[in-house]
Each structure stands twice: as structure tokens, then as C-alpha cells.
mmCIF file as gemmi writes it, N, C-alpha and C atoms, coordinates in Angstrom:
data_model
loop_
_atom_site.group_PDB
_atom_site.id
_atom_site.type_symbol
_atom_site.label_atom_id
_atom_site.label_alt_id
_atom_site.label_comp_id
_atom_site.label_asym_id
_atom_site.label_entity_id
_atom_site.label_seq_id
_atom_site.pdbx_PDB_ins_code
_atom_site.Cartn_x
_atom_site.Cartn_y
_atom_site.Cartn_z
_atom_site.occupancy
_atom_site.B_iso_or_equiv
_atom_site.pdbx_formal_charge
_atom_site.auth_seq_id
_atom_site.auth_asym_id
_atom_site.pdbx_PDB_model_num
ATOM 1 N N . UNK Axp A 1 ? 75.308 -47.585 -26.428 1 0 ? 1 A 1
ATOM 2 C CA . UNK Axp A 1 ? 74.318 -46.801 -25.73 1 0 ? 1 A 1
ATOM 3 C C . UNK Axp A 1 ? 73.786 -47.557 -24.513 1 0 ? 1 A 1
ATOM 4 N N . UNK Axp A 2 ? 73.583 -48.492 -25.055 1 0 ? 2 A 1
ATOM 5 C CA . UNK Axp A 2 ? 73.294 -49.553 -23.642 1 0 ? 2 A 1
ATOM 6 C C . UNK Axp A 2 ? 74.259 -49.77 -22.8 1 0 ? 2 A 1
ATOM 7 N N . UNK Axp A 3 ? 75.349 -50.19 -22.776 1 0 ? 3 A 1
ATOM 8 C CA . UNK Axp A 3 ? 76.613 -49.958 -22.102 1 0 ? 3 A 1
ATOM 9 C C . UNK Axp A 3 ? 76.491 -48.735 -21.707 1 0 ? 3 A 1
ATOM 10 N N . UNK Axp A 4 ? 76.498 -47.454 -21.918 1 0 ? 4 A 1
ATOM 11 C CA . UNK Axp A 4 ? 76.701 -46.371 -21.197 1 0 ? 4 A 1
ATOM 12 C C . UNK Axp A 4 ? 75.515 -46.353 -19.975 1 0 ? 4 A 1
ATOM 13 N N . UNK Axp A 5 ? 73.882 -46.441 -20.159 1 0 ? 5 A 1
ATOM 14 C CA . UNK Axp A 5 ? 73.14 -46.264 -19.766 1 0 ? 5 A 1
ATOM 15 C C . UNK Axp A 5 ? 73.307 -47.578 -19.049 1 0 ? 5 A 1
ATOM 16 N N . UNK Axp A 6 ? 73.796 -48.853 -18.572 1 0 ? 6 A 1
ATOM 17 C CA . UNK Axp A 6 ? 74.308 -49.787 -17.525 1 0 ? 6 A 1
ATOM 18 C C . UNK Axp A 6 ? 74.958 -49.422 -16.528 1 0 ? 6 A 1
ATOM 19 N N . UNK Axp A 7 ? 76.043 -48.658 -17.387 1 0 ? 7 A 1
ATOM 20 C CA . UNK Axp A 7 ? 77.266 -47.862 -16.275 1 0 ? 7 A 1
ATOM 21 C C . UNK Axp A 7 ? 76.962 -46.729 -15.61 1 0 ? 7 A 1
ATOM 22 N N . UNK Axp A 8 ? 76.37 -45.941 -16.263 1 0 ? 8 A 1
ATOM 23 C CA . UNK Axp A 8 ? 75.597 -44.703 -15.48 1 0 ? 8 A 1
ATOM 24 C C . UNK Axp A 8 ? 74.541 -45.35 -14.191 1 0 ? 8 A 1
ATOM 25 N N . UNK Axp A 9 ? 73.724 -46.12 -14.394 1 0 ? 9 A 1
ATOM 26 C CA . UNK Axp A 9 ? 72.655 -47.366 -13.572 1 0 ? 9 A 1
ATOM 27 C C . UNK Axp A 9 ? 73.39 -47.583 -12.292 1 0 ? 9 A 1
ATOM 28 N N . UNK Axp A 10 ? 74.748 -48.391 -12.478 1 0 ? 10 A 1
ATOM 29 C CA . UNK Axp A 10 ? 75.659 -49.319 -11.825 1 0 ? 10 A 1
ATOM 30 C C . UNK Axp A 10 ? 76.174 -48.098 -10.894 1 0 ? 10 A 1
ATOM 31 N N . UNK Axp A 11 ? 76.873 -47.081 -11.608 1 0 ? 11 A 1
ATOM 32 C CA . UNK Axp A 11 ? 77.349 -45.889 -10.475 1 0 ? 11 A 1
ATOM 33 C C . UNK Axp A 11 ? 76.557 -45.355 -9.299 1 0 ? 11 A 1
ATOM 34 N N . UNK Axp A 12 ? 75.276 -45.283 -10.093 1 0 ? 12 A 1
ATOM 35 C CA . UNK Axp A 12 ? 74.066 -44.56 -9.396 1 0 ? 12 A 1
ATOM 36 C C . UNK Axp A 12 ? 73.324 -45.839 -7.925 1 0 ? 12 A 1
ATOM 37 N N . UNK Axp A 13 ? 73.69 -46.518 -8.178 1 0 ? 13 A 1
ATOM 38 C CA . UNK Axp A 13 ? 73.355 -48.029 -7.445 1 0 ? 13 A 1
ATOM 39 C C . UNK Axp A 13 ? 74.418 -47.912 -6.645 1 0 ? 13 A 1
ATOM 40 N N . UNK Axp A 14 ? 75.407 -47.657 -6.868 1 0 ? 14 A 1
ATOM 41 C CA . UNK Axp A 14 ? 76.71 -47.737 -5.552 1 0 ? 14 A 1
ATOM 42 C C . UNK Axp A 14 ? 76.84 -46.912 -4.965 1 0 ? 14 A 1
ATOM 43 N N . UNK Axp A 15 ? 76.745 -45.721 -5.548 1 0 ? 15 A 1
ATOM 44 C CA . UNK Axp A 15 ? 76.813 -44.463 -4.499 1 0 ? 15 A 1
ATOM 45 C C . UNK Axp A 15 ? 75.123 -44.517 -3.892 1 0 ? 15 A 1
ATOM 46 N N . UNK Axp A 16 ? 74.293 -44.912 -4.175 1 0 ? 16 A 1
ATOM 47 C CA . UNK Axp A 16 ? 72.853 -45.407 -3.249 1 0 ? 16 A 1
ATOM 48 C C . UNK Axp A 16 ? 73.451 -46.38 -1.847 1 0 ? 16 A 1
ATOM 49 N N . UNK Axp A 17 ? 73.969 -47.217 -2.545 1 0 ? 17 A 1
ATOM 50 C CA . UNK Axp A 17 ? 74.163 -48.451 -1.445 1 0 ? 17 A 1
ATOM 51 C C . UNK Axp A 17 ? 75.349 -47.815 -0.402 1 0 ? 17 A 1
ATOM 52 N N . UNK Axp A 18 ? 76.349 -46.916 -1.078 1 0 ? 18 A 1
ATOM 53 C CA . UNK Axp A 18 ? 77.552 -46.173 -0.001 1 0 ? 18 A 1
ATOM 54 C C . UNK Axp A 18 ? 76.754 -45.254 1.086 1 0 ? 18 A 1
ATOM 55 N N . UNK Axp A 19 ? 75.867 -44.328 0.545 1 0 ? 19 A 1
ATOM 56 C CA . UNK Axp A 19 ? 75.077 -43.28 1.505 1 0 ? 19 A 1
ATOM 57 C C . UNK Axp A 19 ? 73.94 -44.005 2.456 1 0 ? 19 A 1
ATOM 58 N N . UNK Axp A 20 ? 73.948 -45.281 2.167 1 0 ? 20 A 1
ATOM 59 C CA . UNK Axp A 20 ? 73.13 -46.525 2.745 1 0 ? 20 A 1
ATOM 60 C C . UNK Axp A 20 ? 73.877 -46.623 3.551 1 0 ? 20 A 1
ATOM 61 N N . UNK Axp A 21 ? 74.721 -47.395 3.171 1 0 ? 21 A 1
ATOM 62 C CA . UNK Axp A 21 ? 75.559 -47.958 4.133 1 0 ? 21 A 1
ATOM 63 C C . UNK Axp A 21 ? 76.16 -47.186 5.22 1 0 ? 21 A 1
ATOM 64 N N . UNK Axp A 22 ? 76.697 -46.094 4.865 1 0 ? 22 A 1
ATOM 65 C CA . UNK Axp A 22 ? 77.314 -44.656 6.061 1 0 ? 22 A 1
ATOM 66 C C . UNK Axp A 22 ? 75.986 -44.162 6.52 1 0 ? 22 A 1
ATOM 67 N N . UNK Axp A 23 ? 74.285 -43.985 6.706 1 0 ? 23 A 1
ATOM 68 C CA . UNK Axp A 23 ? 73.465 -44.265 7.108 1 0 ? 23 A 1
ATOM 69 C C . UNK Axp A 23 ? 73.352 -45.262 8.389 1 0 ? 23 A 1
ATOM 70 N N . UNK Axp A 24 ? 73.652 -46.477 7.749 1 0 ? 24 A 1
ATOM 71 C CA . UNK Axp A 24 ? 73.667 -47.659 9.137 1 0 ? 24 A 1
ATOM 72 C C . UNK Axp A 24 ? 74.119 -47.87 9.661 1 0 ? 24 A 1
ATOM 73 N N . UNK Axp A 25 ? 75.36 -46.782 9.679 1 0 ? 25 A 1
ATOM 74 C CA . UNK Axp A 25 ? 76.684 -46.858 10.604 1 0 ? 25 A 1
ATOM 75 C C . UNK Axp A 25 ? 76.711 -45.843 11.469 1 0 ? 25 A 1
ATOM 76 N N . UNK Axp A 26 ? 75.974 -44.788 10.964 1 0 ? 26 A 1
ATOM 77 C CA . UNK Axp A 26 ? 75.691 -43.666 11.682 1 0 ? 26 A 1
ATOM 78 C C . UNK Axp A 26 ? 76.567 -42.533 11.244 1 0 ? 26 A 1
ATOM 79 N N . UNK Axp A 27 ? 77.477 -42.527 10.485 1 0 ? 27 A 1
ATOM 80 C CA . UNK Axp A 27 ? 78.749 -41.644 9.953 1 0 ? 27 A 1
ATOM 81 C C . UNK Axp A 27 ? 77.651 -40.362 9.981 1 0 ? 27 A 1
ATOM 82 N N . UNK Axp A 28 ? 76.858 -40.261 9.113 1 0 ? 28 A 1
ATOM 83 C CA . UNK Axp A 28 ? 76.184 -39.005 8.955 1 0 ? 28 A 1
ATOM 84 C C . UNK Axp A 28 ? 74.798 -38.954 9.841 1 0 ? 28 A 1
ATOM 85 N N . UNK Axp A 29 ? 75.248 -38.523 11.067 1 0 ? 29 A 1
ATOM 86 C CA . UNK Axp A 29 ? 74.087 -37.939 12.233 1 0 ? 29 A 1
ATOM 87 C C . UNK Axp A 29 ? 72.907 -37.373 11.543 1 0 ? 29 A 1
ATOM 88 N N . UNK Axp A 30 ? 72.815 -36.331 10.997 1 0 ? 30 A 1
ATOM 89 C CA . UNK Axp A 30 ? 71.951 -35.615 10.794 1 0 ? 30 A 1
ATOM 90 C C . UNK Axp A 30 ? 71.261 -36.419 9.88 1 0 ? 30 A 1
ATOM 91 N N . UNK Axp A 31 ? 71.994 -37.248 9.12 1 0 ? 31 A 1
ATOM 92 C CA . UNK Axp A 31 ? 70.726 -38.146 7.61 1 0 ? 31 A 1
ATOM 93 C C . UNK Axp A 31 ? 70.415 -39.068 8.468 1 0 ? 31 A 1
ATOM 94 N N . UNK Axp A 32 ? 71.209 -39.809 9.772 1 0 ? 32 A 1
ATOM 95 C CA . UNK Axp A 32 ? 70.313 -40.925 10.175 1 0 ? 32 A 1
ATOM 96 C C . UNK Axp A 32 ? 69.508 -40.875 10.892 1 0 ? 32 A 1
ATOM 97 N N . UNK Axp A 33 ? 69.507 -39.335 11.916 1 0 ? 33 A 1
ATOM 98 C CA . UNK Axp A 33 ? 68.025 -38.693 12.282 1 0 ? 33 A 1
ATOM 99 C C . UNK Axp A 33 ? 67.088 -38.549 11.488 1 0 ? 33 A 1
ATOM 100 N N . UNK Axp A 34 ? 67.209 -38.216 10.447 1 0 ? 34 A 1
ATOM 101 C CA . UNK Axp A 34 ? 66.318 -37.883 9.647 1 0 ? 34 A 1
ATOM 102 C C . UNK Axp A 34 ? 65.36 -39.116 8.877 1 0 ? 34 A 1
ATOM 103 N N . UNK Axp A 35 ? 66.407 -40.027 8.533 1 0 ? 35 A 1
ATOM 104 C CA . UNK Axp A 35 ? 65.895 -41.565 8.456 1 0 ? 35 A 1
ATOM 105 C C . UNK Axp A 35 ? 64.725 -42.175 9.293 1 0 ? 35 A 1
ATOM 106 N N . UNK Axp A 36 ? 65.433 -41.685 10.513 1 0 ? 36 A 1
ATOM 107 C CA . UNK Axp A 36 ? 64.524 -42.141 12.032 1 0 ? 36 A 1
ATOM 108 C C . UNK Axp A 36 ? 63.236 -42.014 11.737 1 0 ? 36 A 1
ATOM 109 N N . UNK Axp A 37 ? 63.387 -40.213 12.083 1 0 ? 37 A 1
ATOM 110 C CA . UNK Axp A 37 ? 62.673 -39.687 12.288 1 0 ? 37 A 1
ATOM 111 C C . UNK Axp A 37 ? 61.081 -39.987 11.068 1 0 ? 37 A 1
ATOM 112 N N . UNK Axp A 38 ? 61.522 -40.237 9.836 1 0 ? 38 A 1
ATOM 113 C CA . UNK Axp A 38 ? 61.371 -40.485 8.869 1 0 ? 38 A 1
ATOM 114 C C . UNK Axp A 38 ? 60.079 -42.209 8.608 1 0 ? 38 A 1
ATOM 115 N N . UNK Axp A 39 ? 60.651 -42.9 8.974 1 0 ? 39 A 1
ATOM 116 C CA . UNK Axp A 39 ? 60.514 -44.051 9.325 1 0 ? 39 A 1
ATOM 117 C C . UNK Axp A 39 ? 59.402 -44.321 10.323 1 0 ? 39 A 1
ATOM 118 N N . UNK Axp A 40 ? 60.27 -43.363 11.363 1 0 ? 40 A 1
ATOM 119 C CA . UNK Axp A 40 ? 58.824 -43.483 12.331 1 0 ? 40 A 1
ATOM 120 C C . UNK Axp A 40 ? 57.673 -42.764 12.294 1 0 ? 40 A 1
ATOM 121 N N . UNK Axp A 41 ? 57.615 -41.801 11.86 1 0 ? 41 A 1
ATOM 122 C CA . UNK Axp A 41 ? 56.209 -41.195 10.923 1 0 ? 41 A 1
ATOM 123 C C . UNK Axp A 41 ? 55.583 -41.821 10.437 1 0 ? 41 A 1
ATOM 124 N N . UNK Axp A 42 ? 56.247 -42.707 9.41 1 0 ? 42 A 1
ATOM 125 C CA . UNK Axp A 42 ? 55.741 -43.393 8.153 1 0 ? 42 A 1
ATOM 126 C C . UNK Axp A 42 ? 55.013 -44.852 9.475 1 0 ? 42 A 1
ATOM 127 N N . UNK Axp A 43 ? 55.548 -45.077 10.028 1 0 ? 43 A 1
ATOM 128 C CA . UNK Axp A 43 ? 55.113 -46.053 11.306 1 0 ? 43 A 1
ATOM 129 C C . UNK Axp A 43 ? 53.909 -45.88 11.799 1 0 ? 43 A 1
ATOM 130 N N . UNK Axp A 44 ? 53.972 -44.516 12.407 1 0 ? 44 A 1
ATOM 131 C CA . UNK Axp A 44 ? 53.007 -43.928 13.026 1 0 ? 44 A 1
ATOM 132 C C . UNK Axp A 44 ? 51.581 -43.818 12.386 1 0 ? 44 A 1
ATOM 133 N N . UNK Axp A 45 ? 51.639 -43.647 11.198 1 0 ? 45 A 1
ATOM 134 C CA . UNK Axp A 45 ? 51.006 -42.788 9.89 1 0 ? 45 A 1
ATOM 135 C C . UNK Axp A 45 ? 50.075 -44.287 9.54 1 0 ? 45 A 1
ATOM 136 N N . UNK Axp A 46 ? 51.367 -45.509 9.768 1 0 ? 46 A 1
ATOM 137 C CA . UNK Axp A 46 ? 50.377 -46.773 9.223 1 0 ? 46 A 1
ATOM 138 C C . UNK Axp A 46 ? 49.577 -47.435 10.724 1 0 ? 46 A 1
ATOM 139 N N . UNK Axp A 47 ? 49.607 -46.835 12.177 1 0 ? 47 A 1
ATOM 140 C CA . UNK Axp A 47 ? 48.822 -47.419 12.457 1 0 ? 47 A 1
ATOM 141 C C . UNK Axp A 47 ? 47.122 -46.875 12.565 1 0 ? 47 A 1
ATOM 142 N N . UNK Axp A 48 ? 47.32 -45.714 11.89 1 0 ? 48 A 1
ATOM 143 C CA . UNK Axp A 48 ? 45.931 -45.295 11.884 1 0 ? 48 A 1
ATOM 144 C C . UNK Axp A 48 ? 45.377 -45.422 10.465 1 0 ? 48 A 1
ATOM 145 N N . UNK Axp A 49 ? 46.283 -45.433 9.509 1 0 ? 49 A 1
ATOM 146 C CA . UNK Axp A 49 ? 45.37 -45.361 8.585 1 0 ? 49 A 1
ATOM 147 C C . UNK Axp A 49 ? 46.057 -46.778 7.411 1 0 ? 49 A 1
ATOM 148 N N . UNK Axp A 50 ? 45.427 -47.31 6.584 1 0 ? 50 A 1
ATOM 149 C CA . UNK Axp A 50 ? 45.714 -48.546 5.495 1 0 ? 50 A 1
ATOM 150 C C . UNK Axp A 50 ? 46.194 -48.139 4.954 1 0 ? 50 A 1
ATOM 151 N N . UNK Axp A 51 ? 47.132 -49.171 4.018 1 0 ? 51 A 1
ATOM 152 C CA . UNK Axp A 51 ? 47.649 -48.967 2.623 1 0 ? 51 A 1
ATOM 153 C C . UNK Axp A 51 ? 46.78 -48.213 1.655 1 0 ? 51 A 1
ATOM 154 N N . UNK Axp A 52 ? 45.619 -48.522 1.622 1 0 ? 52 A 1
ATOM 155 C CA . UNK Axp A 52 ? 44.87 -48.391 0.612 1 0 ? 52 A 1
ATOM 156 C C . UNK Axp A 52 ? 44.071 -46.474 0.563 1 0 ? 52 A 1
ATOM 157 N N . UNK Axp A 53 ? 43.916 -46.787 2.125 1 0 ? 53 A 1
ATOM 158 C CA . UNK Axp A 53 ? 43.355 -44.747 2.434 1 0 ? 53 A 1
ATOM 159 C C . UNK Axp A 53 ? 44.213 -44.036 1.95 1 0 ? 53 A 1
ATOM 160 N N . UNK Axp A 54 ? 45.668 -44.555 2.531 1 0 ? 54 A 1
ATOM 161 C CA . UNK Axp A 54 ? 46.732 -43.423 1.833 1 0 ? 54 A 1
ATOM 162 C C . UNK Axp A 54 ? 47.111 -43.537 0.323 1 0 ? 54 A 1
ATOM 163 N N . UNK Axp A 55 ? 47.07 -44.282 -0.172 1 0 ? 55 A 1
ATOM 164 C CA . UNK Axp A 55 ? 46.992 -44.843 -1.721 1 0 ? 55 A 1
ATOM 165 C C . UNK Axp A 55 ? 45.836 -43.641 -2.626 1 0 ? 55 A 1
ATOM 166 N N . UNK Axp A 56 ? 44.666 -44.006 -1.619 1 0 ? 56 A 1
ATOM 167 C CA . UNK Axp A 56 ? 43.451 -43.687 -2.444 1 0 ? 56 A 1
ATOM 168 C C . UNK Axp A 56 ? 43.804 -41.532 -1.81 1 0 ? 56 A 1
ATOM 169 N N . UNK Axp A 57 ? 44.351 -41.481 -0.497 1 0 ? 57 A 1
ATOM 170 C CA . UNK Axp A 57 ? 44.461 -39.73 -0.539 1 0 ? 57 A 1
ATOM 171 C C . UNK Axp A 57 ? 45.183 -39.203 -1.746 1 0 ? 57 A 1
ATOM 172 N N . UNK Axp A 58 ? 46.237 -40.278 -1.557 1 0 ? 58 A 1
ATOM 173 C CA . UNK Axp A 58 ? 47.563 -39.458 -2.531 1 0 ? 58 A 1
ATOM 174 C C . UNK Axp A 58 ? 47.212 -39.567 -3.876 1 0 ? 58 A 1
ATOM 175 N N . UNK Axp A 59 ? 46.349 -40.056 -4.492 1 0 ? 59 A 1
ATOM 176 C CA . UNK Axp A 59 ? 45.637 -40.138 -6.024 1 0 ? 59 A 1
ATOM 177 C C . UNK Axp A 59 ? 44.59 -39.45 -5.785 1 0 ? 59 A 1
ATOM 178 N N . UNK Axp A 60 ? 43.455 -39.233 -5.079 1 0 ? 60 A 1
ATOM 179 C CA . UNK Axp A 60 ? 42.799 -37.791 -4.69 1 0 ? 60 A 1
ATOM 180 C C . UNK Axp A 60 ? 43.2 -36.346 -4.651 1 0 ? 60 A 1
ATOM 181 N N . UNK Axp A 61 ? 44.541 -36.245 -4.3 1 0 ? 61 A 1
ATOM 182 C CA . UNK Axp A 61 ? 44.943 -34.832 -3.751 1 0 ? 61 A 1
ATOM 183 C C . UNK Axp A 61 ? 45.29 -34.117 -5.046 1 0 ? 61 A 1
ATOM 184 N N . UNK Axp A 62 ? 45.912 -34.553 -6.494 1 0 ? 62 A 1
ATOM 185 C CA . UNK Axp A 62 ? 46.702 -33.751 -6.934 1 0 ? 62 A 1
ATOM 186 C C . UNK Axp A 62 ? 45.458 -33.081 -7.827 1 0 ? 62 A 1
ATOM 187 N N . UNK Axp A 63 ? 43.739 -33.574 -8.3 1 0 ? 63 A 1
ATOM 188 C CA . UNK Axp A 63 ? 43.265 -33.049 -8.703 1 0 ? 63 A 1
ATOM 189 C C . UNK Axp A 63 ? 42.261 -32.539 -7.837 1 0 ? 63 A 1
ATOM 190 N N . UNK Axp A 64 ? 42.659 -32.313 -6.803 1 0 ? 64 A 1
ATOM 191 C CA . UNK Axp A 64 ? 41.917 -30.977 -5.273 1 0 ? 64 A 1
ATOM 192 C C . UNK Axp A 64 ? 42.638 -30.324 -5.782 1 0 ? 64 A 1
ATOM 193 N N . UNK Axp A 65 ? 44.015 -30.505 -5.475 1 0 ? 65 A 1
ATOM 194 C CA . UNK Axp A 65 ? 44.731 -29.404 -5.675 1 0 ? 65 A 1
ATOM 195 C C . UNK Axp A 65 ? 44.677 -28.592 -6.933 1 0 ? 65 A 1
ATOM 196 N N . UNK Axp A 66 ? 44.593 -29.069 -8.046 1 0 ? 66 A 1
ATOM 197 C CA . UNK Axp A 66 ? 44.549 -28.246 -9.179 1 0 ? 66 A 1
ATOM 198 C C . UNK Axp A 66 ? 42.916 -27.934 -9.363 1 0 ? 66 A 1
ATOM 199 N N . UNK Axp A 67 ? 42.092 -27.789 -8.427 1 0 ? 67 A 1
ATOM 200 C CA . UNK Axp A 67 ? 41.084 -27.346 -8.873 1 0 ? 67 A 1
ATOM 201 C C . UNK Axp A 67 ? 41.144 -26.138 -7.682 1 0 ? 67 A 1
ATOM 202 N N . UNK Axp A 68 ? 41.6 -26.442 -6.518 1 0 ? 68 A 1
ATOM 203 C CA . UNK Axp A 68 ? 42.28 -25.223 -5.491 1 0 ? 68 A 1
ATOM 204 C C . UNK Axp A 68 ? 43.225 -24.169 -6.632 1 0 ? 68 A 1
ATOM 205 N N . UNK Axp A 69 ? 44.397 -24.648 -6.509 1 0 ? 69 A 1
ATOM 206 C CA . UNK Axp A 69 ? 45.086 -23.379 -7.436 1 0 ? 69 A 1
ATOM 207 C C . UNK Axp A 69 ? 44.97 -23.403 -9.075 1 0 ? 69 A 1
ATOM 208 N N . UNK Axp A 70 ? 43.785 -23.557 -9.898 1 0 ? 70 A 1
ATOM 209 C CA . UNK Axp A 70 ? 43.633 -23.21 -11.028 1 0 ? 70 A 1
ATOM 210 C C . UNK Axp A 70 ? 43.717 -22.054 -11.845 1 0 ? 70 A 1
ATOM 211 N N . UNK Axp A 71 ? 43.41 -21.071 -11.071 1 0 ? 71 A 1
ATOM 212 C CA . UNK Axp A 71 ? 44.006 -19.558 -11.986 1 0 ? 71 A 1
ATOM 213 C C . UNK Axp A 71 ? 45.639 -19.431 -11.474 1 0 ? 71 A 1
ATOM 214 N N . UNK Axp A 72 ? 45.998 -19.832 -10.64 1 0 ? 72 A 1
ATOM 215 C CA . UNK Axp A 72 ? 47.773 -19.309 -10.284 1 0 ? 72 A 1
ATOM 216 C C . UNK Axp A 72 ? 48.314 -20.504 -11.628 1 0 ? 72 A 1
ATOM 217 N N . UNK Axp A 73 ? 47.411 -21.887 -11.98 1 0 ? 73 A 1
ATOM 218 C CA . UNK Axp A 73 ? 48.165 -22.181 -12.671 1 0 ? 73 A 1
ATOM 219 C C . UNK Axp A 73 ? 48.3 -22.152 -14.272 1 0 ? 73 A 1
ATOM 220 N N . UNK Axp A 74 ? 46.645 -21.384 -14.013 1 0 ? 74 A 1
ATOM 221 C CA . UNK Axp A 74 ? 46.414 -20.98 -15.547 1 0 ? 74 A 1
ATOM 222 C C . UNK Axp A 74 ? 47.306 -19.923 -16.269 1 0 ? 74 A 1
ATOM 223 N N . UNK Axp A 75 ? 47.537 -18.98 -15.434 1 0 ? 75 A 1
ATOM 224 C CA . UNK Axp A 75 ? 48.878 -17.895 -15.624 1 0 ? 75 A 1
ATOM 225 C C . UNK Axp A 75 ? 49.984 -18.756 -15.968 1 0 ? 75 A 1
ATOM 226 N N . UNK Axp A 76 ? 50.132 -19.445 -15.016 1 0 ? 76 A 1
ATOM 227 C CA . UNK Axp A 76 ? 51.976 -19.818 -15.241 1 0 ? 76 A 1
ATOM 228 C C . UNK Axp A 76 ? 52.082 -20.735 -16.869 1 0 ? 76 A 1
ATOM 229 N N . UNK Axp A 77 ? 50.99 -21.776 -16.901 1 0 ? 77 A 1
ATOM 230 C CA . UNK Axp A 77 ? 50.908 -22.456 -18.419 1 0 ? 77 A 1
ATOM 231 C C . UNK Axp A 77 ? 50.77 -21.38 -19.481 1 0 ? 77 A 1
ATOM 232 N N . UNK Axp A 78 ? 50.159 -20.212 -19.138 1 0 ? 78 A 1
ATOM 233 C CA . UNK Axp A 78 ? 49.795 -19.532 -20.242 1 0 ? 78 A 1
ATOM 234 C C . UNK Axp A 78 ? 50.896 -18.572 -20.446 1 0 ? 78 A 1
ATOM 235 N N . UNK Axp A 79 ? 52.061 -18.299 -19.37 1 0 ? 79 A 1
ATOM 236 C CA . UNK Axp A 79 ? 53.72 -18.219 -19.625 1 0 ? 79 A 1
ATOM 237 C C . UNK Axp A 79 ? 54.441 -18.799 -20.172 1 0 ? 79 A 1
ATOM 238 N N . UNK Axp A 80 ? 54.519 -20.24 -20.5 1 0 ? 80 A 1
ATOM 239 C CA . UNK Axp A 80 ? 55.318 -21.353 -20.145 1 0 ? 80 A 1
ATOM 240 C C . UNK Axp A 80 ? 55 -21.67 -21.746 1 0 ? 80 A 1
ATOM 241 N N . UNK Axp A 81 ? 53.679 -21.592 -21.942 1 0 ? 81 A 1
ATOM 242 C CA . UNK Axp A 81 ? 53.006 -22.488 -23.314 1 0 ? 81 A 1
ATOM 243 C C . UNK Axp A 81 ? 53.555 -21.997 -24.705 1 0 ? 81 A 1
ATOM 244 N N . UNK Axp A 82 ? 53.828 -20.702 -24.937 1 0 ? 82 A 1
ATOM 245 C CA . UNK Axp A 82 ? 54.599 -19.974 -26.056 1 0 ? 82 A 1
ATOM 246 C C . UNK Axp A 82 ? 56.362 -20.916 -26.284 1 0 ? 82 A 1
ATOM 247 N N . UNK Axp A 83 ? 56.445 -21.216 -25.23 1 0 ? 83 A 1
ATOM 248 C CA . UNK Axp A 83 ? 57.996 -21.276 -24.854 1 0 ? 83 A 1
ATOM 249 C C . UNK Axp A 83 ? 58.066 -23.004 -25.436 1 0 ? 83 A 1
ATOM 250 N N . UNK Axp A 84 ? 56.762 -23.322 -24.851 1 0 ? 84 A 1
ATOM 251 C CA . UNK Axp A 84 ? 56.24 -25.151 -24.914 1 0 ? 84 A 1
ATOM 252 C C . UNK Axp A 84 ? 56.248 -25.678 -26.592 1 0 ? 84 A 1
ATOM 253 N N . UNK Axp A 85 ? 55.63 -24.535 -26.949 1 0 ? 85 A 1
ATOM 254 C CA . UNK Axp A 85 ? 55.422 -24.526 -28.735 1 0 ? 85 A 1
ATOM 255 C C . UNK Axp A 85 ? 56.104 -24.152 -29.468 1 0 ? 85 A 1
ATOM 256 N N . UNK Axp A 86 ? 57.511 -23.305 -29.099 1 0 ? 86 A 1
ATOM 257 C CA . UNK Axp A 86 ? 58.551 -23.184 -30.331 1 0 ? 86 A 1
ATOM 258 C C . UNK Axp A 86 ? 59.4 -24.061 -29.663 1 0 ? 86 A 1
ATOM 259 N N . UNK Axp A 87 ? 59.586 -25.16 -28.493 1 0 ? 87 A 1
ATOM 260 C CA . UNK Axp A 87 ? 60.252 -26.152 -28.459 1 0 ? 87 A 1
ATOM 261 C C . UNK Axp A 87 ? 59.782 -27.323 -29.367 1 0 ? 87 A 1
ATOM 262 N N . UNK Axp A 88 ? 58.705 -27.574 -29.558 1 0 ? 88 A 1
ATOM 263 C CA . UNK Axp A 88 ? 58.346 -28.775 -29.824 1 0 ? 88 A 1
ATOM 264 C C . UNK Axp A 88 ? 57.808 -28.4 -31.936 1 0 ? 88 A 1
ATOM 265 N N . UNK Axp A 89 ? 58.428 -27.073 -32.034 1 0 ? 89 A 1
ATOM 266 C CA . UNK Axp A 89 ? 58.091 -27.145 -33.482 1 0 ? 89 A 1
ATOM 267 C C . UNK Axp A 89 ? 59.456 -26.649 -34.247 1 0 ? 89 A 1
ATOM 268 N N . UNK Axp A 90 ? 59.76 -27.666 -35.217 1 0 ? 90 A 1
ATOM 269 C CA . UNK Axp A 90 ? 61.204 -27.809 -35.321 1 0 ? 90 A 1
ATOM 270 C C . UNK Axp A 90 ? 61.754 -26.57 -36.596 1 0 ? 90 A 1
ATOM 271 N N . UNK Axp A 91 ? 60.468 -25.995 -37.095 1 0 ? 91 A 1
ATOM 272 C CA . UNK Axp A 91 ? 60.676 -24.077 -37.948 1 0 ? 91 A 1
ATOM 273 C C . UNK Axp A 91 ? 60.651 -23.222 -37.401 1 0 ? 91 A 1
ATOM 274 N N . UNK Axp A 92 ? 60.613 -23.507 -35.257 1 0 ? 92 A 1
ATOM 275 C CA . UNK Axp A 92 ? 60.888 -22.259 -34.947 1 0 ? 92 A 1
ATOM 276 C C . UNK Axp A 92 ? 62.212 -22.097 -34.67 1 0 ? 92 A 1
ATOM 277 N N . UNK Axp A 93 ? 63.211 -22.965 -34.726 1 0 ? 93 A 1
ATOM 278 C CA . UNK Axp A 93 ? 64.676 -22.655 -34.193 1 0 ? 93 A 1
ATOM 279 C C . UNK Axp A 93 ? 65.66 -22.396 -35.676 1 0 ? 93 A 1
């Protein structure tokens, strides 16, 4: 099991480092624009604001957000939750 889950790891690591590598070569235009483009945002983005503002937005935002869409998501759990409870109870299958 460990052996498999190494080799699965090891594949996933080379084809990372291949789409890397054809990246820095430029083979694929459109991903290494996008890289750029990408990069330099993230550039841009750090000279106005710290590690720590954007740290502290992005751990702020997801409970704005769920207090913003709380009934769209109270519906969808209260879809989802029937489905949640004969997965996880092993006399309903």
C-alpha cells in the first residue's frame, strides 16, 4: 500500500516537474502567459499589501461569505444531508 501510494506520489511529481519544465521553455504559450501574468499580480498584489493582511483577508472571507449566502446554502445542505446520512450509516445500503 505504501509502495503504491509512493508510485502514484513519484508519477504525480514528474508530470508536475514535465509541465514545469515545458512552462520554462515556453512550449505552451498560453500556460506561460498565464504564469506571467499570474506572477505578476501576485507581485503587484504584494506591493501594497503584507503577508499577513492577505493571510488575515483570506481567513476572514470564507465566514463573510457564509453569512452573505446562508439561506442559498441552507437549501443545498438540506438537499445534500439525507444523501450525507444514508452514506455514513452502514443499515442503509
Amino acid at each position: 500500500m505504501v509502495n503504491n501510494a509512493a508510485a502514484s506520489f513519484r508519477v504525480k511529481v514528474n508530470y508536475l516537474l514535465f509541465v514545469a519544465h515545458d512552462i520554462t521553455l515556453g512550449k505552451d504559450f498560453r500556460l506561460f502567459f498565464q504564469v506571467v501574468v499570474c506572477l505578476w499580480l501576485l507581485s503587484a498584489s504584494g506591493n501594497y499589501f503584507s503577508f499577513f493582511t492577505l493571510a488575515y483577508i483570506v481567513m476572514l472571507d470564507p465566514p463573510l461569505s457564509v453569512n452573505f449566502m446562508q439561506y442559498a446554502m441552507d437549501d443545498n445542505c438540506g438537499t445534500v444531508w439525507p444523501f450525507v446520512l444514508c452514506d455514513l450509516n452502514p443499515c442503509c445500503h
